[in-house]
N, C-alpha and C positions, 0 to 999 in steps of 0.2 A: 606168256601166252594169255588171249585176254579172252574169257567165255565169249559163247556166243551161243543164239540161239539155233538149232538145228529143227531140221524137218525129213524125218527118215518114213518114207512110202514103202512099203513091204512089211510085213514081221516074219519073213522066215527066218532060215539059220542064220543067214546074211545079217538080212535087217535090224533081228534080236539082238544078235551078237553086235553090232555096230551101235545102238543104242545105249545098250549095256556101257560098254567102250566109251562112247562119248559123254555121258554121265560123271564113270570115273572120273573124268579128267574135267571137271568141271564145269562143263556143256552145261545147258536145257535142254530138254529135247522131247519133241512131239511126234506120235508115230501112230501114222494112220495104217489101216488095212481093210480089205473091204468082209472080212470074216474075225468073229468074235475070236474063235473056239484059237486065232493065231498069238494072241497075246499070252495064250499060256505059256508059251517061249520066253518071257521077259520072264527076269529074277522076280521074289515076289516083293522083296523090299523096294525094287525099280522104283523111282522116284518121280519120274516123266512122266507123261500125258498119253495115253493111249486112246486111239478115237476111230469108228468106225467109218471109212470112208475113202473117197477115190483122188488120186494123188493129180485128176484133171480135172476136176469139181472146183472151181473156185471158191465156191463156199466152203468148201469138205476144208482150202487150202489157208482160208482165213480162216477159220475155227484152230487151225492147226499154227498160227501164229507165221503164217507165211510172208507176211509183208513185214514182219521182223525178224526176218531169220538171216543169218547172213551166212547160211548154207544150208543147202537139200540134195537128198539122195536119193534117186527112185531105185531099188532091187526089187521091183516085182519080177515076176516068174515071164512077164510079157513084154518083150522086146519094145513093139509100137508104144504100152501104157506107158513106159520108160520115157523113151524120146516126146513120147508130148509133153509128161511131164515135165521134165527137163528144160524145155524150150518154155511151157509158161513160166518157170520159174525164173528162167533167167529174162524172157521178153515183155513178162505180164511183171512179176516181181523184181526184178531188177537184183534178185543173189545172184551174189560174185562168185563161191564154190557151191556146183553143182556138178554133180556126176550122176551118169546113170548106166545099168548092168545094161549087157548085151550078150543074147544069146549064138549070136552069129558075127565071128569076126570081121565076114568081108563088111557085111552092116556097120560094124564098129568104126571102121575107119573113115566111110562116110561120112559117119555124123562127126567123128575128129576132125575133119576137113571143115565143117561147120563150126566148128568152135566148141562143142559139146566133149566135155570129157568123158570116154567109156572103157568098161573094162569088161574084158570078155569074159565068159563065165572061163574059160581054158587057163586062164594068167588070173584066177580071180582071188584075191584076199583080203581081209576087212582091210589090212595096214593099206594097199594099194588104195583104199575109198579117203580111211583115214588123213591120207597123206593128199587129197584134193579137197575135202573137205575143213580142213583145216593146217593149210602147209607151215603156219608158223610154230605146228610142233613138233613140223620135223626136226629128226634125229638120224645118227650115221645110216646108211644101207649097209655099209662096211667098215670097219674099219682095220688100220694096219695091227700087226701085233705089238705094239708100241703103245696102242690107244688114244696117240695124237694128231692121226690124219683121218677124218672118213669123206663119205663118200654121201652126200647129198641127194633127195628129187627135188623139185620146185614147182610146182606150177609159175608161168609167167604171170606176171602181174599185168592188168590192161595197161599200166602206160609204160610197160617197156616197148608197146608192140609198134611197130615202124624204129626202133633204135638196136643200133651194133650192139650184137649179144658181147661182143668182146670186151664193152666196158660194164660187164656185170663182172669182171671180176677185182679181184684185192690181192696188188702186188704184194709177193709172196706168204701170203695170207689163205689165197682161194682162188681158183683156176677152172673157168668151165668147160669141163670135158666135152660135152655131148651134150646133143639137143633131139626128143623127139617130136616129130613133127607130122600130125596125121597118121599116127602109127609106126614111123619109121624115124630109125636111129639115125643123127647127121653127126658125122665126127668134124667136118667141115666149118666149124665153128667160127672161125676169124672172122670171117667175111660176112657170116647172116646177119638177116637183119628180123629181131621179133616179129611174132606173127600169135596172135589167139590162140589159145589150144596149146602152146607150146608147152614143152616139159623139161625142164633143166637137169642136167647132171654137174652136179658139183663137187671137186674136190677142195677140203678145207681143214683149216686144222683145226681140233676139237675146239679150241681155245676160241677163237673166229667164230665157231657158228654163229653166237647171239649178232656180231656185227654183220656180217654176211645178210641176216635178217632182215636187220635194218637197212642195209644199202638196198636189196632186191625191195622192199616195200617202200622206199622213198620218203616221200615227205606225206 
């Protein structure tokens, strides 16, 4: 897994907590909010950058190391602050994982139809952000009792999209189950063809994952 620098908008329970999180595992991470009194949430040894400011502010978002970040996450409390953020991020900055909370599922899957990853506050969990934010460190969702098959997410990669999902997989290696798409599960898999936004279900054997990796990320 190779660090990278993040951009987390929010400091609640969320955003602390994912901060936190991505530190461990060897992130950067800069985390704005627009109230002082929220960074008391962060550990006090936290290591990252805390900065008072708005996650649609371009300057709040270059201070915050935005045009090097090669992912952001908005969880503020405000659906809209979210999707805009989000949308500069990916349209003004050009990150590749961006996710933002949504407090309204029908909302949610609108903007999945857009290409914007969300996740409803209802299905909401740091691992869920973790796992868009950074998909090369996923690990099993499940695994058998064996502990040599699990069960993968992925975010798509932009240049799978327009190609047969069915050559994402690695005979007898790795087999893709399911695809969601816009919020909705497609078991129908043979025949798609990539699309933005898409979310991979993988079955693989433990052993595989690192290559699995590598083939879903390309050259």
């Amino acid at each position: 897994m190779v660090p990278v620098h993040v951009v987390v908008v929010g400091c609640g329970r969320v955003g602390s907590g994912l901060a936190a999180r991505l530190v461990d595992q060897g992130h950067t991470v800069s985390i704005l909010d627009k109230a002082v009194k929220a960074f008391r949430r962060l550990p006090e040894d936290w290591p990252g950058t805390a900065l008072v400011g708005s996650g649609f502010d371009r300057d709040d978002l270059d201070r915050a190391g935005a045009s090097q970040a090669g992912a952001l996450a908005a969880v503020t409390s405000g659906d809209n602050s979210n999707i805009l953020t989000a949308r500069i991020a990916r349209e003004n900055y050009g990150i590749a994982n961006v996710v933002a909370r949504i407090y309204d599922p029908r909302r949610a899957e609108i903007y999945q139809r857009l290409g914007i990853p969300t996740v409803a506050t209802v299905t909401w969990t740091i691992d869920q952000v973790m796992r868009r934010l950074v998909p090369e460190s996923v690990v099993g969702e499940w695994s058998d009792p064996t502990g040599h098959l699990v069960m993968v997410d992925r975010q798509l990669p932009d240049h799978w999209a327009g190609k047969r999902l069915r050559e994402l997989g690695l005979p007898g290696l790795a087999t893709l189950v399911a695809v969601t798409r816009a919020g909705h599960p497609r078991l129908d898999v043979a025949d798609l063809v990539g699309q933005e936004g898409d979310t991979l279900h993988l079955a693989v054997l433990t052993e595989a994952v690192d290559t699995l990796e590598r083939h879903v990320a390309g050259p």
